[in-house]
C-alpha atoms as one frame of an Amber mdcrd trajectory, in Angstrom:
protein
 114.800 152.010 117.622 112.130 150.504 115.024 108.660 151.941 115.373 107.783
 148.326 114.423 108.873 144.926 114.286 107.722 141.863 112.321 107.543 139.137
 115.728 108.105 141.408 118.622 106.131 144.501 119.498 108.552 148.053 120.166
 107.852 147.197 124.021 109.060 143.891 123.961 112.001 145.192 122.146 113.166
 147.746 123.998 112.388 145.097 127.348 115.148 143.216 125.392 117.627 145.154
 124.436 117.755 146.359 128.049 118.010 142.538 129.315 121.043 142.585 126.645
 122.253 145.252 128.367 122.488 143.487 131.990 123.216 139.908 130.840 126.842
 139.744 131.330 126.859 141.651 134.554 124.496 139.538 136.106 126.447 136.513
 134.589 129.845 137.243 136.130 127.669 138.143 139.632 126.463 135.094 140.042
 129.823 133.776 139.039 132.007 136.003 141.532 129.035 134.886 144.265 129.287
 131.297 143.866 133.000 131.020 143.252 134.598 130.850 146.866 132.270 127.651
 147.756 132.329 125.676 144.075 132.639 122.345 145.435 131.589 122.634 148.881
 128.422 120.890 150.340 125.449 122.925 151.919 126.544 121.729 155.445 130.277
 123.000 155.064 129.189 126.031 153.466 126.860 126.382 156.341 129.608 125.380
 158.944 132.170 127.865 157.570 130.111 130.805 156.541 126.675 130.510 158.101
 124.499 132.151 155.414 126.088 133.353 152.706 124.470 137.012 151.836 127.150
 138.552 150.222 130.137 138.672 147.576 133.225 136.683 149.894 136.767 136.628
 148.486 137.759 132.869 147.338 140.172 132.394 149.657 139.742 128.219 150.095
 139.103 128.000 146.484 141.930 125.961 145.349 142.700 128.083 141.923 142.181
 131.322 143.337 143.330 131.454 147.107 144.699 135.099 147.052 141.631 136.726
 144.848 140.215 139.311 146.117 135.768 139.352 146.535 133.919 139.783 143.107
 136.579 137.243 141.175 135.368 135.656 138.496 135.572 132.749 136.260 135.569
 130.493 133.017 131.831 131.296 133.346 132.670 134.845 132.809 135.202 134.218
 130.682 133.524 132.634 128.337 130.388 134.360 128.458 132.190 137.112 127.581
 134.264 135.042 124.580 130.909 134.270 123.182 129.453 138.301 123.391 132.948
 139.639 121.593 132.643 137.052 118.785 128.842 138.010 118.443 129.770 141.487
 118.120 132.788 141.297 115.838 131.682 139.213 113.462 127.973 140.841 113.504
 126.068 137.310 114.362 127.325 133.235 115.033 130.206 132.578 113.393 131.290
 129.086 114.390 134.977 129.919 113.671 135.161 133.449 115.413 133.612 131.530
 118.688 136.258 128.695 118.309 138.751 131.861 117.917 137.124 133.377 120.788
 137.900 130.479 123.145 141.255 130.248 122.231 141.735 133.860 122.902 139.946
 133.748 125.970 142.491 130.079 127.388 145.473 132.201 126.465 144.296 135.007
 128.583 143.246 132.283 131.513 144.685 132.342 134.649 147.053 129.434 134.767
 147.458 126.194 137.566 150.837 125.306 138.496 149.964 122.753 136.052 149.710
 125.427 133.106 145.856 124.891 132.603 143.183 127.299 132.965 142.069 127.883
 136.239 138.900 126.503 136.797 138.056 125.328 133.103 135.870 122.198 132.518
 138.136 119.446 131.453 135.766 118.328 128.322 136.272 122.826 127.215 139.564
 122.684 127.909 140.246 119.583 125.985 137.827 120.583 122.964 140.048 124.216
 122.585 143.143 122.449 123.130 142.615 120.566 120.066 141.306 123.420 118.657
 144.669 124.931 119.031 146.334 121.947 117.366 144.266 122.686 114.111 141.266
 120.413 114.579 137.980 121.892 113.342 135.560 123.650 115.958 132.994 121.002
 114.001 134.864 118.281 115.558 136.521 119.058 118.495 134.125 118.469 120.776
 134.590 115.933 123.662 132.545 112.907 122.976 130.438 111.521 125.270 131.223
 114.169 127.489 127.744 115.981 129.574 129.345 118.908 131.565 127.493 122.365
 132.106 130.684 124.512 129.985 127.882 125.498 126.782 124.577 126.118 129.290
 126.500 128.930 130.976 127.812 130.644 128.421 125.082 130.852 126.253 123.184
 133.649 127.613 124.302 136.393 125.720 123.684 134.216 122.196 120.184 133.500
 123.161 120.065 137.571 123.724 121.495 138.163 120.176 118.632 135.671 119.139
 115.624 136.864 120.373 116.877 140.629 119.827 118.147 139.911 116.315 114.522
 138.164 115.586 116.628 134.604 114.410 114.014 132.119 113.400 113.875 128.998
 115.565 115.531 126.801 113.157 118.323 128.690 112.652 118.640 129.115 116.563
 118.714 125.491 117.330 121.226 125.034 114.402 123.260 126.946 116.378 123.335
 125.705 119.535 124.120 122.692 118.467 127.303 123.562 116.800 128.075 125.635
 120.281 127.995 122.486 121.716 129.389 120.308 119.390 132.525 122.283 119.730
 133.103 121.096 123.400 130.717 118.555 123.858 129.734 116.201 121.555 126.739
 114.238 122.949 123.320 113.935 122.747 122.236 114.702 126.081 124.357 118.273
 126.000 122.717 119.208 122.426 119.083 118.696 124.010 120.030 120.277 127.065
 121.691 123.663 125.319 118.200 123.411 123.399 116.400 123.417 126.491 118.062
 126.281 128.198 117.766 128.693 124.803 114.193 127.946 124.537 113.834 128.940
 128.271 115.684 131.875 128.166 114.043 132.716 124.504 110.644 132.257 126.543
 111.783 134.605 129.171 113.089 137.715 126.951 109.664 136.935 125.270 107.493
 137.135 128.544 106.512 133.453 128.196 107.232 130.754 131.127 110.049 127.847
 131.734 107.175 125.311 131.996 105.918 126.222 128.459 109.496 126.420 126.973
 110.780 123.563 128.601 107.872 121.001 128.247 109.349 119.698 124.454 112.657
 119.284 125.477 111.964 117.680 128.740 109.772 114.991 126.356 112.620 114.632
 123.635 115.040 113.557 126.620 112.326 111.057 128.279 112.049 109.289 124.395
 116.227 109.486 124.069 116.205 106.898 127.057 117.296 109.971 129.309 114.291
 109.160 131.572 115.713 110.087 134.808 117.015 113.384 133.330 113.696 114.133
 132.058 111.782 113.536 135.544 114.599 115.299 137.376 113.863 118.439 135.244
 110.320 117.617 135.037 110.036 117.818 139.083 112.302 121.115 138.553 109.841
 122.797 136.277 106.612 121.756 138.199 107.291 121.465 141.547 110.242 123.760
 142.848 111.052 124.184 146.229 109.726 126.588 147.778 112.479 126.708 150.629
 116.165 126.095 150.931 115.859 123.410 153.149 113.626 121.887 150.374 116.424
 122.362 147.750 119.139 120.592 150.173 116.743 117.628 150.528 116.373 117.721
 146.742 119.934 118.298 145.513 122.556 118.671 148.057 125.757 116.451 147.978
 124.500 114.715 145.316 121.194 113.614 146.636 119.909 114.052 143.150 121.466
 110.365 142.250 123.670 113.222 139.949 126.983 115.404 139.891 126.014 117.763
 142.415 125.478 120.655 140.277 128.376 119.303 137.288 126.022 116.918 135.240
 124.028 119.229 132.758 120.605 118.307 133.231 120.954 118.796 137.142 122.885
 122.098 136.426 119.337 122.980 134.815 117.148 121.062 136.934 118.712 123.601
 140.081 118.701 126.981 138.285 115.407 126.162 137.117 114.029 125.439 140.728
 115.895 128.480 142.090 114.803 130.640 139.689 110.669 129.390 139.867 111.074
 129.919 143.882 113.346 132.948 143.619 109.998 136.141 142.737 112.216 138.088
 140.481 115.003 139.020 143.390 118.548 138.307 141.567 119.896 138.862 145.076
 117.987 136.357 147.024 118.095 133.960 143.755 122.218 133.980 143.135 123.126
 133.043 147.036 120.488 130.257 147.158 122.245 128.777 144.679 125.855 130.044
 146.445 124.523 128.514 149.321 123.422 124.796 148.143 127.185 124.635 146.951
 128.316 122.248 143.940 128.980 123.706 141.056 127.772 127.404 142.777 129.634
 129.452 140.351 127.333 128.265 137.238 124.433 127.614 138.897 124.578 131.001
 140.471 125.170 132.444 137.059 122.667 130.703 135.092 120.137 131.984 137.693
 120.954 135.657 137.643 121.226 135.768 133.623 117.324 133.853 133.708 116.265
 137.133 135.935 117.922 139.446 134.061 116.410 137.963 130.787 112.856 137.745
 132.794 113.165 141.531 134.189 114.090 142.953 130.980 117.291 144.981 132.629
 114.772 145.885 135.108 116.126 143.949 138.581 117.204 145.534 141.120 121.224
 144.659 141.017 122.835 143.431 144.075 124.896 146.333 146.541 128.003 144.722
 145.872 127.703 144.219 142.041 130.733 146.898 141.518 133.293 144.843 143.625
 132.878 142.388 140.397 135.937 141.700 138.214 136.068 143.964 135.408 132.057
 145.179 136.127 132.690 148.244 133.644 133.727 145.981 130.580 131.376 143.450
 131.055 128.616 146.537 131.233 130.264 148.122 127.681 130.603 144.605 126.044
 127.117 144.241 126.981 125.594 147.468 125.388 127.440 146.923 122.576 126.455
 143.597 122.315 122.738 145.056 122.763 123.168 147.798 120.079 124.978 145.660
 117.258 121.718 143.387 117.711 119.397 145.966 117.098 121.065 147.524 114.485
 121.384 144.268 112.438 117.655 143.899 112.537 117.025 147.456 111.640 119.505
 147.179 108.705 117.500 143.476 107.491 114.257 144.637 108.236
């Protein structure tokens, strides 16, 4: 490694790279965790299962009924798209990513229906035309506010920080991530959001100091309830998970239960606030609100492992995860080709 660096001190970096290191792991935990109840509400979850503590198989999940535990998803998946692209092309490469996603929908499980199991319709739809020769610039679904760019975005923001990409360029970029599948102006200030937050937590800095612009910009761009449902997120989290049922459960958000972007954020934000660091504890009281578990779940375990710097304890169970040893290489390579590109331009 550098003995110095122009933004980040040789601490900070190696706190990074090690964070690199972990994010897709923890990703495709909290993916594998929340998969079997995607959907559910709190009370059936807590009808069925009790307390969820542990990886269960997703046998009532309606894509993936004879899975085995540790199964994971388009969360995953795509995650893991946007790593290999990273890697390959050495930094963001808006074509590569587009290539990326088309790779990773051939390699999709399939529905009886032929479509990826468990793809966002607005991701599926963007690639699809993708496919049919449309430019990543404009296949994005318009109007279209789903959570498929917030949780795949981890290991970019990792790249970012590690690779010392100015701010500018950074938010350049998310927006063409997201313009690629969804083309709106809610999902462009909410990717912005979630990199500054995850920026501010590879960096040591807080959500509430990261998130404070954004939450502004989407009170002024008439998203006004967005704004105060994140706003509540960031400075008041629950401190319980009977606080976060009465907050978000089965919709009681006025939202998509989990689906709608800004309430994907507004409930890993909470989670993660309440959560002291524990990935474990963190990912199942997300599992266990239900919704959209699988990305919530996610998004929370890639915050800790960005916060920790590699350094959480993982969950017992984290080797019954799909592909765990893969997602662990991609993931140190994805940590070393950062580092080495800085080295190289410094």
């Amino acid at each position: 490694m550098r003995s110095a660096r122009s933004e980040i001190s040789t601490n900070q970096t190696e706190r990074i790279y090690q964070a690199a290191r972990q994010i897709l792991p923890a990703i495709a935990y909290g993916d594998a965790a929340g998969l079997p109840v995607e959907g559910k509400s709190a009370e059936d979850i807590r009808e069925q299962y009790g307390r969820i503590t542990e990886l269960q198989p997703p046998s009532d999940h309606p894509f993936f009924p004879e899975k085995p535990r540790g199964t994971v998803s388009d969360d995953t998946q795509l995650s893991l798209a946007v790593a290999q692209s990273l890697i390959e092309k050495n930094g963001f490469s808006l074509e590569s990513l587009a290539n990326a996603h088309v790779a990773a929908y051939h390699q999709a499980p399939r529905t009886a229906e032929g479509v990826p199991c468990g793809w966002g319709g607005s991701t599926v739809k963007a690639v699809e035309r993708m496919i049919s020769g449309v430019s990543p610039r404009e296949s994005g679904e318009k109007d279209k506010a789903g959570n498929g760019v917030v949780m795949k975005m981890a290991p970019l923001v990792v790249w970012q920080v590690l690779g010392e990409v100015d701010g500018r360029t950074r938010r350049g970029q998310y927006d063409l991530l997201t313009n690629m599948t969804h083309n709106s102006e809610i999902a462009r200030i909410c990717t912005c959001l979630h990199g500054e937050v995850l920026s501010a937590l590879l960096e040591g800095r807080t959500v509430s100091e990261a998130a404070n612009r954004s939450i502004r910009t989407l009170a002024v761009n008439n998203f006004s309830k967005e704004s105060e449902l994140l706003h509540r997120a960031v400075y008041n989290p629950c401190q319980t998970d009977e606080e976060l049922v009465e907050r978000y459960a089965a919709g009681k958000s006025g939202t998509d239960y989990g689906f709608y972007v800004p309430e994907t954020l507004a409930i890993a934000y909470d989670i993660f606030l309440g959560a002291g660091g524990d990935m474990q504890a963190a990912v199942y009281r997300a599992v266990n609100l239900g919704g959209d578990s699988d990305s919530t779940a996610s998004i929370v375990a890639a915050m800790i492992a960005c916060q920790s710097g590699g350094a959480c304890k993982e969950p017992p169970d984290m080797e019954s995860v799909q592909g765990i040893e893969q997602l662990r290489t991609v993931s140190t390579q994805l940590a070393e080709a950062a580092l080495r590109r800085t080295v190289k331009l410094g």
